[in-house]
SERO-4910 file (N, C-alpha, C, O; in steps of 0.05 Angstrom, whole numbers):
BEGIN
 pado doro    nc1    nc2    nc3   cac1   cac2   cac3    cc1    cc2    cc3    oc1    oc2    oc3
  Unk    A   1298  -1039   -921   1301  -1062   -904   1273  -1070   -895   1258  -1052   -886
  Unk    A   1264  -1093   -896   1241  -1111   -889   1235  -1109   -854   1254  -1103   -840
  Unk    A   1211  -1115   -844   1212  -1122   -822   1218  -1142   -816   1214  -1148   -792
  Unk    A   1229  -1160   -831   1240  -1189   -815   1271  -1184   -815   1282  -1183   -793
  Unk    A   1284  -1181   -835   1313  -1167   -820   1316  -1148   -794   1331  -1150   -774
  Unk    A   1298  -1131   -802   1294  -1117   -767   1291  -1130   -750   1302  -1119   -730
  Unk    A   1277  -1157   -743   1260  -1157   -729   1297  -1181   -714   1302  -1186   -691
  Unk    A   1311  -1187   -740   1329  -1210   -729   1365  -1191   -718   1385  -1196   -703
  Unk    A   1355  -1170   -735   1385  -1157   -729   1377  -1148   -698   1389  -1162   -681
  Unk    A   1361  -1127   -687   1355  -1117   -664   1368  -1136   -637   1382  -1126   -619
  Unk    A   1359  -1166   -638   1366  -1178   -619   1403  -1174   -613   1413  -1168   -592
  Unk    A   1416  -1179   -637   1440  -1188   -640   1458  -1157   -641   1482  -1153   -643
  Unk    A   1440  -1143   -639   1461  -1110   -636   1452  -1111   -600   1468  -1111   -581
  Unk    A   1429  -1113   -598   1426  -1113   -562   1446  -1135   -541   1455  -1129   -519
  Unk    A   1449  -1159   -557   1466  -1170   -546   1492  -1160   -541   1503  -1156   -519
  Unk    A   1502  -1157   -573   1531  -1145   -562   1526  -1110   -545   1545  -1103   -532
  Unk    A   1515  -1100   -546   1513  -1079   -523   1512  -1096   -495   1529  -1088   -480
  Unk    A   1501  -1112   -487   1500  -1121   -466   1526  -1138   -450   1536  -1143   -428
  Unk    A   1530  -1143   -478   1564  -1162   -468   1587  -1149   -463   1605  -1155   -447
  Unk    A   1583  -1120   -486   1600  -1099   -480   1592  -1088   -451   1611  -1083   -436
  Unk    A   1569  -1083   -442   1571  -1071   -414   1582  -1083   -398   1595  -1071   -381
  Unk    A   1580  -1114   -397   1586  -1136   -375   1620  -1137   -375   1634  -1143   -356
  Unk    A   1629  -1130   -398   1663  -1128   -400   1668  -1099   -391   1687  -1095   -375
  Unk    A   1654  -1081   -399   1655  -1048   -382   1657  -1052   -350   1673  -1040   -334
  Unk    A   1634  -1075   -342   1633  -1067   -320   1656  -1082   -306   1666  -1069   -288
  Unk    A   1666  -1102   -310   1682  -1121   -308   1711  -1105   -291   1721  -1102   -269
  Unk    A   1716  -1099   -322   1749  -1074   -328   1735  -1045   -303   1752  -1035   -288
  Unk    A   1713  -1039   -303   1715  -1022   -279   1715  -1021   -251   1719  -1001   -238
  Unk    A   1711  -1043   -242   1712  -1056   -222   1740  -1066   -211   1750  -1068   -189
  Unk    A   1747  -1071   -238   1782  -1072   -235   1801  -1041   -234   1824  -1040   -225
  Unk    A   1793  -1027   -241   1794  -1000   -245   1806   -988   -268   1812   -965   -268
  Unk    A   1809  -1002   -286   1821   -990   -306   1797   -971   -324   1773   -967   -322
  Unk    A   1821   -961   -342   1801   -927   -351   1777   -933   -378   1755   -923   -384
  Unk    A   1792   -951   -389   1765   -950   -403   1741   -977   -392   1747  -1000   -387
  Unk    A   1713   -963   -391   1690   -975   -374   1658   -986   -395   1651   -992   -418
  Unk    A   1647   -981   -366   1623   -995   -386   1610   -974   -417   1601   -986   -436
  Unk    A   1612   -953   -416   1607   -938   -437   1621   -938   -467   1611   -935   -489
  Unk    A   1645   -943   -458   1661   -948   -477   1661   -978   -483   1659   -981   -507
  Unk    A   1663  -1000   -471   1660  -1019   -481   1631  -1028   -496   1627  -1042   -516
  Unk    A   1613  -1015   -478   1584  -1024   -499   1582  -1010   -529   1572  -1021   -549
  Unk    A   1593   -983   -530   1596   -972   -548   1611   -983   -572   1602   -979   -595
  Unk    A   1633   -998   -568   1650  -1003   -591   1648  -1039   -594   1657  -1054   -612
  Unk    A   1630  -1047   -566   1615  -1077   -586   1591  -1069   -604   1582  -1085   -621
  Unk    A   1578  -1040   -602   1554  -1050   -613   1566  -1033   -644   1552  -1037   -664
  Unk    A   1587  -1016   -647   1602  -1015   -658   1614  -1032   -684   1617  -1029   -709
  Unk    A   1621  -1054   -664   1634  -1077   -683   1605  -1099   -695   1604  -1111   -717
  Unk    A   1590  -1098   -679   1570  -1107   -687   1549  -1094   -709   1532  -1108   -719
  Unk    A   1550  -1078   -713   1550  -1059   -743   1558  -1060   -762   1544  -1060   -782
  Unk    A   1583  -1062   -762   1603  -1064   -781   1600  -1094   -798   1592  -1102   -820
  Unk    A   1611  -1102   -775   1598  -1137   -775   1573  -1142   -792   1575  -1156   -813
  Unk    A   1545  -1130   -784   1526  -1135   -800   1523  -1123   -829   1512  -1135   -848
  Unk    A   1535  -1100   -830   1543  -1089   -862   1556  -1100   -880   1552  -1098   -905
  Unk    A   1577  -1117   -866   1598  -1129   -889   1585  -1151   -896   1595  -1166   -913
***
């Protein structure tokens, strides 16, 4: 992989970590069980997957 793919994927995996926390934090506040760990985890997750296919 090139440094310019790097340089464009990085932004767009940090994003969805970040959106996933903001929905973690969201749902924890509300109190339900799954939180910010788990939600950042399985956007940046899907955001993987996403960039592979």
């Amino acid at each position: 992989m090139d440094i310019q793919t790097e340089i464009t994927l990085i932004p767009r995996l940090l994003l969805a970590v970040v959106l996933g926390v903001l929905i973690g934090l969201d749902r924890e506040i509300d109190g339900h069980d799954a939180g910010i760990r788990t939600y950042a985890a399985v956007c940046l997750g899907a955001a993987l997957i996403t960039i592979i296919n």
